[in-house]
C-alpha positions in Angstrom: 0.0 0.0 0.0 1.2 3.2 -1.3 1.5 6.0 1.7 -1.3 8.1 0.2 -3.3 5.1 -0.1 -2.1 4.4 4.1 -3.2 7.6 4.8 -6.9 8.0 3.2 -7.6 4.5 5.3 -6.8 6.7 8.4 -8.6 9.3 7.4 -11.5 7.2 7.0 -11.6 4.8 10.5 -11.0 8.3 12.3 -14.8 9.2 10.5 -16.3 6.2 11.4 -15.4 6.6 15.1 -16.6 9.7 15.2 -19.6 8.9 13.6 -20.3 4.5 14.2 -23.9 4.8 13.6 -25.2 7.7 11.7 -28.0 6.3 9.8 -29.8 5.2 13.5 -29.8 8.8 15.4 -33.6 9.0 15.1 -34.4 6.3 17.3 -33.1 8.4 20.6 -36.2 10.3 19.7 -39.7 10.1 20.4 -42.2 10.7 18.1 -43.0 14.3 19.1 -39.8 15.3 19.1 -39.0 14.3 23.3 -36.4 12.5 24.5 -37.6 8.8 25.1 -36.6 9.3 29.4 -39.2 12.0 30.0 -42.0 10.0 31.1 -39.7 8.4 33.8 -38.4 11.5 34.9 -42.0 12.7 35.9 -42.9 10.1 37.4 -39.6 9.9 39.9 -40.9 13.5 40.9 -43.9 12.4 41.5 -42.8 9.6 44.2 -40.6 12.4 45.5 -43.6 14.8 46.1 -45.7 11.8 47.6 -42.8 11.3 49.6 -42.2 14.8 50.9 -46.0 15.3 51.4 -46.3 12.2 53.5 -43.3 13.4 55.2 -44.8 16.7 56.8 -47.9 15.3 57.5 -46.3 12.8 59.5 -44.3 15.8 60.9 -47.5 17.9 61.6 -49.2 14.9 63.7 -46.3 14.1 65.2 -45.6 17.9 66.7 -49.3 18.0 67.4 -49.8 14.9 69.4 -46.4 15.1 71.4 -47.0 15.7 75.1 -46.4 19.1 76.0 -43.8 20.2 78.3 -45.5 21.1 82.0 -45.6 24.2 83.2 -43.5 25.7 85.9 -44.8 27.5 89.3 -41.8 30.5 90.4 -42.2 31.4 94.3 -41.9 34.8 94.6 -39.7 35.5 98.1 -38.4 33.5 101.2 -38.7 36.1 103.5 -42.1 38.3 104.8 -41.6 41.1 106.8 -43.5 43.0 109.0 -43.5 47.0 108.2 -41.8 49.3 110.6 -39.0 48.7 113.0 -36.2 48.3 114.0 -37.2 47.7 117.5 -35.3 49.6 120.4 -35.3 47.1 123.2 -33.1 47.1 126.6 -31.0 44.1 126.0 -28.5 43.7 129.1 -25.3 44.9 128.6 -23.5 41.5 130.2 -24.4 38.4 129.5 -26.6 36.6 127.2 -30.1 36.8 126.4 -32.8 36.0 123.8 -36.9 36.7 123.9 -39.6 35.0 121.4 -42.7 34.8 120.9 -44.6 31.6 121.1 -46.0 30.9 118.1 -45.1 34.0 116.0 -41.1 33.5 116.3 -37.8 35.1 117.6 -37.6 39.0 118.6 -33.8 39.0 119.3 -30.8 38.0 121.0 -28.1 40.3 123.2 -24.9 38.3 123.6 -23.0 36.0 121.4 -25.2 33.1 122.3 -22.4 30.8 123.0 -22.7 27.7 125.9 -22.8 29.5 129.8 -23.8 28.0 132.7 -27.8 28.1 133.5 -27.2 27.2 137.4 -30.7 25.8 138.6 -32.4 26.5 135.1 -31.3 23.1 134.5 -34.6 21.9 136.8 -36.6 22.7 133.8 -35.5 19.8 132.0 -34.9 17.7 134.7 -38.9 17.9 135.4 -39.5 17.5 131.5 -37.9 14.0 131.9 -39.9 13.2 134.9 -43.3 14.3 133.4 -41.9 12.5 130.0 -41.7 9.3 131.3 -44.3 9.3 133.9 -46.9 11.4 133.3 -49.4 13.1 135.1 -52.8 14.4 133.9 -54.0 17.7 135.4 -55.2 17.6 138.7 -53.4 14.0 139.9 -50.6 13.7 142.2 -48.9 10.5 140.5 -47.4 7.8 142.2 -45.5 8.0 146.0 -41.6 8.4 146.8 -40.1 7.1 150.0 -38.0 9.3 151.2 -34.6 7.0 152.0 -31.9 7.8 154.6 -29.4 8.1 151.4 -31.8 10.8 150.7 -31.6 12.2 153.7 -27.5 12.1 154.0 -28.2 13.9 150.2 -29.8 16.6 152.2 -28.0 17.1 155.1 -24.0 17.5 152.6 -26.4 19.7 150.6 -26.9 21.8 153.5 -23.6 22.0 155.0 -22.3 22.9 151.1 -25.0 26.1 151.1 -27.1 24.5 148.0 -30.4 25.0 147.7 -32.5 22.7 149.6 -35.7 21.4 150.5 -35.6 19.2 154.2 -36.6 15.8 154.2 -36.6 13.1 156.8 -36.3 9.4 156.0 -39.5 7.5 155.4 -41.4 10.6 154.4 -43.8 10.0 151.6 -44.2 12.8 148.7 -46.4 11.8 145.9 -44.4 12.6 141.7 -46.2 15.9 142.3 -45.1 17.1 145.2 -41.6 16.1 144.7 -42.0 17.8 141.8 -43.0 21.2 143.3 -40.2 20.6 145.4 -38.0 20.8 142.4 -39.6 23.7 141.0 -40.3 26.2 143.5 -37.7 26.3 146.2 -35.5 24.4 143.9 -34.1 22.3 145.9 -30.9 20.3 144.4 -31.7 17.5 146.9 -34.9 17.3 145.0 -33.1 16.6 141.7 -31.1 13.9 142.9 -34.4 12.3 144.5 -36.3 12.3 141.2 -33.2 11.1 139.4 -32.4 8.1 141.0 -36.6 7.5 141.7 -37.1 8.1 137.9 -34.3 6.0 136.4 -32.5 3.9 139.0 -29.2 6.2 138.9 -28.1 9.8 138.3 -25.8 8.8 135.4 -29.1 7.0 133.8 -31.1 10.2 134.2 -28.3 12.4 133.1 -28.3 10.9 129.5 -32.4 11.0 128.9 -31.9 14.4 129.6 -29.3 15.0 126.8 -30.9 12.6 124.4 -34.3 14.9 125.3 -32.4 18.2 124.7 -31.1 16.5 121.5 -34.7 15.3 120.2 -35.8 19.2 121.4 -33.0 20.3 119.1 -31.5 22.3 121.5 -27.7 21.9 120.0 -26.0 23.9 122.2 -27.4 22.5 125.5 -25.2 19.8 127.7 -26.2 18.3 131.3 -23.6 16.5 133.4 -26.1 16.5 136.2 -29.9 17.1 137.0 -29.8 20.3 139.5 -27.4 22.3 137.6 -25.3 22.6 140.8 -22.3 21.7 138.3 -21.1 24.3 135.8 -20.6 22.1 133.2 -24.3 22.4 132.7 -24.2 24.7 129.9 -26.8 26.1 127.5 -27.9 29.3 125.6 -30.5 31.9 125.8 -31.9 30.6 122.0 -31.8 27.1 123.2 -33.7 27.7 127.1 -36.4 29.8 124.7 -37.0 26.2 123.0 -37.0 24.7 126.1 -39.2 26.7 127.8 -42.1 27.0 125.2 -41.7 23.3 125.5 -41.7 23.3 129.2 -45.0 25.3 129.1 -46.7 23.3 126.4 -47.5 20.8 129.1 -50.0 21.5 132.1 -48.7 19.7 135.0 -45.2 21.5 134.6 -47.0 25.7 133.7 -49.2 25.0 136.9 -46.4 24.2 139.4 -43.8 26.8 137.9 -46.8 29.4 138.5 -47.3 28.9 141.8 -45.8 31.2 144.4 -45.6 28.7 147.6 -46.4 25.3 147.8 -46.7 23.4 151.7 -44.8 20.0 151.9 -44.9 17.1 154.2 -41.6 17.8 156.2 -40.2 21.2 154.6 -44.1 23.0 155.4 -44.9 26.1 153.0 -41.6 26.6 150.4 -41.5 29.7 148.7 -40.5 30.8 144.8 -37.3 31.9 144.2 -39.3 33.7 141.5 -39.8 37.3 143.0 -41.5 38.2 139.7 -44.4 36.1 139.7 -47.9 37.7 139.0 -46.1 40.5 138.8 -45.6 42.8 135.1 -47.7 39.6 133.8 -44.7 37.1 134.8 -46.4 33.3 134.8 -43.1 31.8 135.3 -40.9 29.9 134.7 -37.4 29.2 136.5 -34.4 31.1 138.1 -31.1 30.3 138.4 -28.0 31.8 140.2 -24.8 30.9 141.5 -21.4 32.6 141.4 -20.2 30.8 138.6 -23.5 31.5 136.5 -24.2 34.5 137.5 -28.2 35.7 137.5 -30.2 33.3 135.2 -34.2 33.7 134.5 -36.1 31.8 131.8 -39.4 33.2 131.9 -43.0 33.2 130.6 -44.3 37.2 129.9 -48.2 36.6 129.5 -49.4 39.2 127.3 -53.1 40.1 126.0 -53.2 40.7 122.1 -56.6 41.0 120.9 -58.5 39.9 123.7 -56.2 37.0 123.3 -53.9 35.8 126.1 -49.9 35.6 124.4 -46.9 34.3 125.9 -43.5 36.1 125.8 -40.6 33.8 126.4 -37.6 34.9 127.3 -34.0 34.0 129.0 -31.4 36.2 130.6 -27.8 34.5 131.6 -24.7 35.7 133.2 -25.9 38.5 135.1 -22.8 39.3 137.3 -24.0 42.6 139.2 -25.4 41.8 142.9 -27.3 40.7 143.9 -27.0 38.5 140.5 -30.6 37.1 141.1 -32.5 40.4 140.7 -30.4 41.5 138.0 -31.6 38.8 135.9 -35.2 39.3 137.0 -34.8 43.2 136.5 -33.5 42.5 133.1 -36.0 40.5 132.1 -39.0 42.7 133.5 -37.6 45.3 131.8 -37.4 43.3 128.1 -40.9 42.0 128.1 -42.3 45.5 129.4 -40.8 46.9 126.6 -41.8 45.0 123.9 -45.4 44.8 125.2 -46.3 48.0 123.5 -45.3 46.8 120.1 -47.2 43.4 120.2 -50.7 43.3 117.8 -52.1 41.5 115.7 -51.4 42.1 111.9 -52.2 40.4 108.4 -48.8 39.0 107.0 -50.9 37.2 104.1 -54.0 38.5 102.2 -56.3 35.9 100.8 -55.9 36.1 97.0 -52.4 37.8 97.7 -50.0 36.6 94.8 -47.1 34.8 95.9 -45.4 33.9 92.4 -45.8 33.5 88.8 -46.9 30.1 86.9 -44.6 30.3 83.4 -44.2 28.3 80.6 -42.1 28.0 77.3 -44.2 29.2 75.2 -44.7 32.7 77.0 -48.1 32.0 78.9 -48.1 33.6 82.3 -50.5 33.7 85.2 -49.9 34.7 89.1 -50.5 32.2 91.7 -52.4 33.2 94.6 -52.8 31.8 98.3 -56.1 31.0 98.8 -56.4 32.1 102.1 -54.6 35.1 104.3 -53.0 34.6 107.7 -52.9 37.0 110.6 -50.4 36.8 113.3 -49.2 38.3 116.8 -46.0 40.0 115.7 -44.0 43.3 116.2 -42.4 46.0 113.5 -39.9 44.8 111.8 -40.4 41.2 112.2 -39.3 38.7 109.6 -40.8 35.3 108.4 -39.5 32.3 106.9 -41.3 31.0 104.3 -41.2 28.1 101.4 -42.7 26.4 99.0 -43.6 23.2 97.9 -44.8 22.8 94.3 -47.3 19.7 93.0 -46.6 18.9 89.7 -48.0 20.4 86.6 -49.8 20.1 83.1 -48.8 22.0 80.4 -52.4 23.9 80.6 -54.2 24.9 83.9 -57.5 25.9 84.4 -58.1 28.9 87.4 -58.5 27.9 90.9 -56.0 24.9 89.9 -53.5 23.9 92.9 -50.2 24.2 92.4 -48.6 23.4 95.7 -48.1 25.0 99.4 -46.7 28.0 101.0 -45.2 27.3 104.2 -44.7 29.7 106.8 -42.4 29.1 109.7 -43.3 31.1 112.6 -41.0 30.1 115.8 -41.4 26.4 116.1 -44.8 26.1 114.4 -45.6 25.8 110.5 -48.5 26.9 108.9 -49.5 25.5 105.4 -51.5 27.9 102.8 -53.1 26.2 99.7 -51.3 28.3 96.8 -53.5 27.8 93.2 -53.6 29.4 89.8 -55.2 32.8 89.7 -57.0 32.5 86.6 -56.0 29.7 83.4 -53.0 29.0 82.1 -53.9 27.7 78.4 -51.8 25.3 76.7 -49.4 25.6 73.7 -50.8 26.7 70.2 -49.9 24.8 67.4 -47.9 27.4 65.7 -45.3 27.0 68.7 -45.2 23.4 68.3 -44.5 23.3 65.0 -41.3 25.2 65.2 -40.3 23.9 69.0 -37.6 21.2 68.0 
């Protein structure tokens, strides 16, 4: 083959590559001039919309149906207070001292309110033991106590030591009540270790009831080493003989022996109180103290009249070193409750229908929460009150008057529980907000 001729058979496999099939092109097209694929193409986007339609209403139900989240109840404060104040009381300048009022709460302290001797204040608790474990019911003397001659040997070291006694003689007879006014008014230590040993077979016994007492009373800072308070390691504070002595007077047997001024026993005849005070300025009771270690000590029991209503004032002075020590505490005392007498009413803390928080949810809906009833207490300018809350739980949607939970207010040792509901409805989600909460 000639190179011309090589070269014109190049030339003409390079054209058939190019071009393998030229008399079949037409077939690639349909008869109305569309590509032969169309038909299948429309159809795919037609699956695709089916698809993406099923899609959102799936979406749509979904969002719709889910649960929606609950709604959420916000307390408002922690703390009420009383308006006006401060008060200006006479605090003692030495010593310790705190003054409440039962039922309403403290009024203050004077002092750092650390441990201090409480001298024959310790009686209180020694006699709370007692009635604790035998009681009496108002009126009844209880079962008898033979006086023994160890009792009597008790006595006689008691006397020659200058304690505070009450004279006995061996085979004398005193029924729980009487041995208990012999506690409590002359306050005699001789009487402590009587009801001690008669109570719980030994001193040591009695000593730790009255510890695992103070403990269940939640007096913290209280400790007895023995039950007259003759020892110094008998310690307490002013905050913790408040407790005690609202606790003391809660019970009937031990407010009507601390309230009388003389009793007559068997052997001793007609013993007198050591507290000057009583029915005097109001004072009902409840225990002095003194020795030279402890100073002056008086826990006492202010009965006040607040709206026709009889109120008690409790109140302890401690460590009152000017002589004599026992009227200085009683002074100091008088001149506390006295003062604060005038500033004692009775005043609304809570309205019914008062709002104490807001009800909120995610979605912006908002309605105040109300206490469906006030409450009116005995209290003083100034005071301040604890309070809580305890939510139920909620729906996403409310209607009014719904109960949302409970306001607690703490007032001294006592709680008082309010019913707190919705003010008006709280209406659920809309579906617009569903739709784009993801």
């Amino acid at each position: 083959m000639s190179r011309r001729q090589h070269a014109d058979a190049l030339a003409g496999l390079v054209q058939l590559r190019a071009d393998p099939a030229p008399r079949h092109r037409g077939r690639h097209l349909a008869r109305h001039g569309r590509p032969v694929g169309f038909g299948a193409e429309r159809g795919l986007l037609r699956v695709v919309l089916a698809v993406v339609l099923v899609a959102a209403v799936v979406y749509v139900g979904v969002q719709a149906l889910r649960p929606a989240p609950v709604a959420r109840a916000q307390f408002n404060d922690q703390v009420l207070r009383v308006p006006g104040g401060p008060l200006h009381l006479p605090w003692p300048t030495q010593g310790e001292a705190a003054m409440a009022v039962a039922g309403s709460g403290l009024v203050g302290t004077a002092g750092p309110q650390t441990p201090l001797p409480m001298a024959s204040i310790t009686k209180v608790m020694t006699a709370l033991v007692v009635l604790h474990d035998h009681p009496l019911g108002f009126g009844q003397q209880g079962p008898t106590i033979t006086i023994t001659p160890a009792d009597v040997a008790t006595y006689q070291h008691d006397v020659a030591t200058q304690q505070s006694v009450v004279k006995v003689a061996a085979g004398e007879q005193l029924s729980e009540r009487q041995a208990l006014e012999a506690l409590l008014i002359p306050s005699g230590n001789n009487m402590a270790d009587v009801l001690a040993d008669w109570a719980a077979g030994s001193i040591p016994a009695f000593v730790a009831q009255m510890n695992a007492e103070a403990a269940a009373l939640g007096l913290h800072h209280t400790r007895y080493v023995g039950p007259s308070g003759l020892n110094p390691g008998s310690v307490s504070t002013p905050l913790d003989l408040v407790r005690l002595g609202e606790a003391a007077m809660a019970n009937p047997v031990f407010a009507s022996i601390v309230g009388k001024p003389s009793v007559t026993l068997p052997v001793a005849g007609t013993v007198y109180n050591y507290d000057y005070e009583l029915d005097h300025h109001g004072i009902i009771g409840i225990k002095t103290g003194s020795d030279s270690q402890a100073g002056g000590c008086f826990l006492f029991d202010d009965q006040v009249a607040v709206g026709g209503q009889p109120v008690q004032v409790i109140g302890a002075v401690l460590g009152q070193q000017t002589p004599p020590i026992i009227q200085s505490a009683l002074h100091a005392a008088v001149d506390l409750a006295q003062a604060l007498r005038p500033d004692l009413a009775e005043r609304t803390l809570l309205r019914q229908g008062q709002a104490v928080g807001t009800i909120t949810t995610p979605w912006g809906s908002s309605v105040p929460m109300v206490v469906t009833k006030g409450l009116s207490v005995v209290s003083w300018p100034g005071e301040t009150v604890r309070s809580g809350f305890q939510p139920v739980r909620l729906a996403s949607s409310l209607p009014a008057g719904a109960r949302v939970g409970t306001m607690d207010v703490h007032l001294g040792a006592t709680t008082t529980r309010l019913p707190v509901v919705a003010a008006r409805a709280l209406p659920g989600p809309g579906l617009g907000w569903k739709l784009t909460d993801l």
